[in-house]
N, C-alpha and C positions, 0 to 999 in steps of 0.2 A: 596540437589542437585535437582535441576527442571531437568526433563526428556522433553527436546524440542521436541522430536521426535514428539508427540503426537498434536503437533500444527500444524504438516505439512499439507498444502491444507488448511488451514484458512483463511479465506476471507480476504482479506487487508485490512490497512486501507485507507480514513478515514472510521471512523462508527461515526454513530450521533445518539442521541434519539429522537424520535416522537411519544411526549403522552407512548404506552403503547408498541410501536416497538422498537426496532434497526435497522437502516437502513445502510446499508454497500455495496459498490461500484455499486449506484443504484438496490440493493435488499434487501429486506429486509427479515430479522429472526421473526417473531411473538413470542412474551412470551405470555404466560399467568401468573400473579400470584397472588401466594397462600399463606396468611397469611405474603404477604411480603416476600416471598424466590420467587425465578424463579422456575417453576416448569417444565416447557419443553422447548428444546430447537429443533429446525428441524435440526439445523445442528452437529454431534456428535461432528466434532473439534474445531467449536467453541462452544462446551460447557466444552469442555475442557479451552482451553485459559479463557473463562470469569473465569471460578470457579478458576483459578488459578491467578486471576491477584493481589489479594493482594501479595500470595506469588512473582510475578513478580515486584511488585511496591518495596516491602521489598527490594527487592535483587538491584533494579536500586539505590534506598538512602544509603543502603550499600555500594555501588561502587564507588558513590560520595563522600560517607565521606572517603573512601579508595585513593580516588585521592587527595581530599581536603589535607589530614594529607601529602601524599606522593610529593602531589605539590601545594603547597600553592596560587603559582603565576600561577596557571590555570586558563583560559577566559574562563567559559562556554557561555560566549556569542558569541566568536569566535566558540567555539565548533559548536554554534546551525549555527552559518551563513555557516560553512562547511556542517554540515547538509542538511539545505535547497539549496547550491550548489547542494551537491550531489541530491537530489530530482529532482529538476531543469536539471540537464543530464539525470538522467532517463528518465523524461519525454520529453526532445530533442528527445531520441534516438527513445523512442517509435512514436513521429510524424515523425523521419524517419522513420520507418520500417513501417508505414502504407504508409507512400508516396512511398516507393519502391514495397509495394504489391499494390497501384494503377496502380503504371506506369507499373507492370509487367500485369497486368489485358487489360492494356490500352494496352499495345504491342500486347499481345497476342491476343486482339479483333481487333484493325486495321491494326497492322504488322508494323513495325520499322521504315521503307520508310512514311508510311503516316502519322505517329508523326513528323520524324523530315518534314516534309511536313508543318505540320499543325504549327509547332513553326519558321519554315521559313518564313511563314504568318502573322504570329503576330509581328513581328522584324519590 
């Protein structure tokens, strides 16, 4: 059994490699390594997640063959398009919520009256 707990506050993804980093949501983790193993990592939970991710990859082909045998006529390809749906509204939701902490930025600097003033203008 993997204990997830220990992954909590882990940088999201994606990550990518460059040369001798790992770079992850415009920041990067530095390795250093030693005879071929990683030997430090700056961040503790993701050094958790990397050292576990064999065990993580095991357990995802496990699940698969667990669905494969259970449902034969499974689309993982539909799967991944619900997938990147679901991705796709996250990241909706998050350009709303920066647009609603502008306009609350923008109210709160020129007062309510002189936005819809200024959008009266533009029409």
């Amino acid at each position: 059994m993997i204990d997830e707990s220990k992954y909590t506050g882990h940088t999201p993804a994606p990550w990518e490699i460059y040369g001798e980093r790992i770079c992850a949501q415009d920041a990067c983790d530095r390795y250093r390594n030693v005879g071929g193993d990683i030997a430090t990592v700056i961040d503790e939970v993701n050094t958790h997640l990397i050292a576990d991710a064999p065990l993580l990859l095991a357990e995802v082909l496990r699940l698969r063959e667990v669905i494969d045998k259970e449902h034969p006529t499974f689309d993982w390809a539909s799967r991944q398009t619900i997938a990147n749906l679901d991705a796709e509204v996250k990241r909706l939701r998050e350009m709303y919520e920066d647009a609603n902490r502008y306009l609350d930025l923008m109210v709160e600097r020129f007062g309510i009256e002189a936005l819809v003033e200024m959008v009266g203008e533009e029409e």
